[in-house]
PAKOLLUM-895568 format. One record per atom (N, C-alpha, C, O, CB): residue in one letter; y negated, x negated, z negated. Coordinates in steps of 0.02 Angstrom, whole numbers, plus 50000, padded with zeros to 5 digits. Last residue first. Glycine has a CB too. Example, Ala and Ser with C-alpha at 12.3 -4.5 7.8 and 13.67 -1.06 7.14 Angstrom:
2
S501124935849646 S500534931649643 S499984935549606 S499434933049598 S500304929649714 A502844934049610 A502254938549610 A501654934049610 A501664928849577 A502244943549548 
//
This chain:
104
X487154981550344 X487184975150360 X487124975450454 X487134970250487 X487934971750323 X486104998350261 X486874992650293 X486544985850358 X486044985350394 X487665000250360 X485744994250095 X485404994050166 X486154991850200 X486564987450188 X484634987550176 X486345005349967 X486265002450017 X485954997350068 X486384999950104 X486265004750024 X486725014849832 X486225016149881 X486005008949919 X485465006749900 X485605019949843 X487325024549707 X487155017949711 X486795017049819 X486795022349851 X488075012749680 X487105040049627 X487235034949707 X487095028849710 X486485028149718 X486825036749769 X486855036249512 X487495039449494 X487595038949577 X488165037449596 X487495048049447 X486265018449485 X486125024849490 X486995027149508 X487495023649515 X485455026549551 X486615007549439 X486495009649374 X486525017049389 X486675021349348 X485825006849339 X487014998649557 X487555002649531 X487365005549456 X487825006249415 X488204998049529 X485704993249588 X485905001049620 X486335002849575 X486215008049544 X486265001849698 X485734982049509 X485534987649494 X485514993549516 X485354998549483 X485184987149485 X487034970549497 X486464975149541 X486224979349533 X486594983649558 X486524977349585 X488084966749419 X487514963549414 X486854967249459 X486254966249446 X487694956449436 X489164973349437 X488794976649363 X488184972349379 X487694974349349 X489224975049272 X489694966149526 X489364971649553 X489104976449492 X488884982149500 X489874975449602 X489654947249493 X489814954949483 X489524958149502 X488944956149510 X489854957649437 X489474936149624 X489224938949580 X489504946349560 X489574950749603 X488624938649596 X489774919149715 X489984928749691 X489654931049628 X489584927049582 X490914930549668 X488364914149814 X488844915249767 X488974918849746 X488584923549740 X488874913449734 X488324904149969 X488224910849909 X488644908049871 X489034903349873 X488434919649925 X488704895050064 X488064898650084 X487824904350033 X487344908150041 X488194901950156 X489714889250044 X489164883950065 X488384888650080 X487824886950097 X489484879250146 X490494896550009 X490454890049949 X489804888049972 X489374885549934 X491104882849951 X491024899650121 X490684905050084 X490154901150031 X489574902650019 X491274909950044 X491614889250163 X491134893250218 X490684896750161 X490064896450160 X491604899750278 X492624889550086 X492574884150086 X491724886650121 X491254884750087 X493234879450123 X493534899850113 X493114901850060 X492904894850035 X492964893549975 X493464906650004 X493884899150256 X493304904850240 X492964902650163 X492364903150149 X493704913950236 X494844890050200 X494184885350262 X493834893750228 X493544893550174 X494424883350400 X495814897550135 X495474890950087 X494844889250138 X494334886950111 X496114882650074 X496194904350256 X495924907850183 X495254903850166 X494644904750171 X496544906850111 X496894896650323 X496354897050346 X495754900250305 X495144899650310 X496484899850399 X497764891150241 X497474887150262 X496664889150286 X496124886250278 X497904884950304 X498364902050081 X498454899350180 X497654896150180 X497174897250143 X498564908950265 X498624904049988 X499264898750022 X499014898250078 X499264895050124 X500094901150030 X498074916849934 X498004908249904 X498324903349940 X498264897649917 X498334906849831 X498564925350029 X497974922950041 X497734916749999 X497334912650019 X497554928250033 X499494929549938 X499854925250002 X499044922150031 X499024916450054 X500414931850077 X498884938449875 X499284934149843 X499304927149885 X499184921449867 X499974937549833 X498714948949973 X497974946449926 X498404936649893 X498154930949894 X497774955649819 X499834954749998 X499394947750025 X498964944150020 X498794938650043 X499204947450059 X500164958649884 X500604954549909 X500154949549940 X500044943649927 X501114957749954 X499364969649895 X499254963149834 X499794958549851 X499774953449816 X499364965549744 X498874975050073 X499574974649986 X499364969549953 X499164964549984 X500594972249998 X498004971950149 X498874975750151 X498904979050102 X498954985050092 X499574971050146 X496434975150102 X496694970150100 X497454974750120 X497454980750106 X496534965550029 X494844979650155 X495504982550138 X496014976850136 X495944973150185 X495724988250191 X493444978850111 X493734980750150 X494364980050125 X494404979850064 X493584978550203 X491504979450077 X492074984350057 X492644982050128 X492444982750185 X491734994350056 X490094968750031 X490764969550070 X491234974650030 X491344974449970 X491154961950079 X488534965950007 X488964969249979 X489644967650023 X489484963050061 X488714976249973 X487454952949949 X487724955850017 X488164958950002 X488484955249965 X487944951850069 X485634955649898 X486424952449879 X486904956449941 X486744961649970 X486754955249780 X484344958749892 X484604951949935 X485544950049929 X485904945349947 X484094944149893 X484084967149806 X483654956449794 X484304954849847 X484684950049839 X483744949549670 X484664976949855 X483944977349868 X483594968649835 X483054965849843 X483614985449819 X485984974249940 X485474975949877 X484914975249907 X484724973649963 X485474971349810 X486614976750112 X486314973050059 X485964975750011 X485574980050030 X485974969050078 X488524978050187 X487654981750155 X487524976650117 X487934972850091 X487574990050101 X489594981450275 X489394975550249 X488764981950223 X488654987750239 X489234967350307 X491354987850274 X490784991650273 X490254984350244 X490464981550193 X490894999650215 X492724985650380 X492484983250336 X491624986750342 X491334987850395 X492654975250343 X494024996550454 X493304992050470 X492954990550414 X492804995850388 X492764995750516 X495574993350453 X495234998750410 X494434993050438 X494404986950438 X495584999750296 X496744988450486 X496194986250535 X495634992050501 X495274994950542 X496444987350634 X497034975550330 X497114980250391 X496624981750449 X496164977750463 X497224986250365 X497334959950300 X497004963550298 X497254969750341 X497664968750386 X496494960550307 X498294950350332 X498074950350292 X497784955050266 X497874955750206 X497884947050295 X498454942450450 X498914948150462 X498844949950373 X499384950850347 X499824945850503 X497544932750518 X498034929850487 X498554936250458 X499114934150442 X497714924950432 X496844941850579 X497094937050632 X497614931750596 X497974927750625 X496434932950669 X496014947250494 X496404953250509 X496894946650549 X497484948050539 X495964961150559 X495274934850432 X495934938450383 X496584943950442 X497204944650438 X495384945750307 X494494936450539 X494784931450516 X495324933550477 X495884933550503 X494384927550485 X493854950050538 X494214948850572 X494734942150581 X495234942150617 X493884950050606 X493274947850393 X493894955150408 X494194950550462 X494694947250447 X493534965150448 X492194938150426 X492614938750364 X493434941750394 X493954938750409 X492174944750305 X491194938450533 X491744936850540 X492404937250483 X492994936650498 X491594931450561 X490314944950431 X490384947750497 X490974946450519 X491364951150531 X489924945750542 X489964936050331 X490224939050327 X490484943950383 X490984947050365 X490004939850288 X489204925250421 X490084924050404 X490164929050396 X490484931150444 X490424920050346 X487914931450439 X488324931650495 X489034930350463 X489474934350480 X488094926350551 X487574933350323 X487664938350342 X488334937450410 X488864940350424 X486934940950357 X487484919950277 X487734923450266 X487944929450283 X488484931450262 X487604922950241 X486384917050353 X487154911350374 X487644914350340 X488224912950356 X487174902250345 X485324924750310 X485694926050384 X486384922750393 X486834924850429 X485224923050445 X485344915450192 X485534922750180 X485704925350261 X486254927850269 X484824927550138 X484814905150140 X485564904550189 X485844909950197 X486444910550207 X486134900450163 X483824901250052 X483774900550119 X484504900950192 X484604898850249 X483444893850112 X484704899849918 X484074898449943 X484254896050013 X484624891550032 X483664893349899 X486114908249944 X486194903449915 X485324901149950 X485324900650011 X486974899449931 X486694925749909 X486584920749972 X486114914149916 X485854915549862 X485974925650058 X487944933649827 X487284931649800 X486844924549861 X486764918849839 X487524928349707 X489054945049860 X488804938449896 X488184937049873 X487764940049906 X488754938549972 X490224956249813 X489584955149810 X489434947649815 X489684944049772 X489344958149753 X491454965549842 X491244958649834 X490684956849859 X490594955949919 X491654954549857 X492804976349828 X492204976849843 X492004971349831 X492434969149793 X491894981249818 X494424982149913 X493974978549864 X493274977049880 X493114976349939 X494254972449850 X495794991649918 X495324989149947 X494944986149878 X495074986949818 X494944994349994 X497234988049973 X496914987749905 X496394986949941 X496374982849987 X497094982649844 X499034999250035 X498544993650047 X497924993949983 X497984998449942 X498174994950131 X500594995850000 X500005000050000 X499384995650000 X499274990249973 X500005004849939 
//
């Protein structure tokens, strides 16, 4: 069964487009290692700038199997270089009962 998950990108001074754009490629990288489904990934940004992602992983199986692969470790080598994760208790949309957007 598949898991979806949500993951908030804190872009790193001045690397917030270099961000936007990886995340773009994110899904389809994963979908090409057989990781993900083809469920379309939803991108949006906070309002300071933080980059949201919703998409779907198989199974926690693969979530799992995603520590072992090569190409995983290069995305989150990519990511390293342009943000950082941050909880989604950290944004303040999620105080409202709609939490509320800009899409990506």
């Amino acid at each position: 069964m598949g898991r979806i998950v949500i993951v908030a990108y804190k872009p790193k001074a001045g690397k917030a487009e270099a961000l936007k754009a990886l995340t773009k490629t994110h899904v389809p990288r994963l979908l090409a290692e057989g990781l993900v489904t083809e469920r379309p990934p939803v991108i949006c940004e906070s309002e300071d700038g933080v980059i949201i992602e919703v998409f779907e992983w198989k199974s926690a199986e693969a979530i799992v199997a995603a520590h072992d692969n090569p190409v995983v470790h290069q995305l989150w080598a990519e990511y390293a270089e342009v943000c950082d994760y941050v909880p989604l208790n950290s944004l303040g949309e999620v105080n409202n009962l709609f939490a509320e957007f800009t899409a990506v």
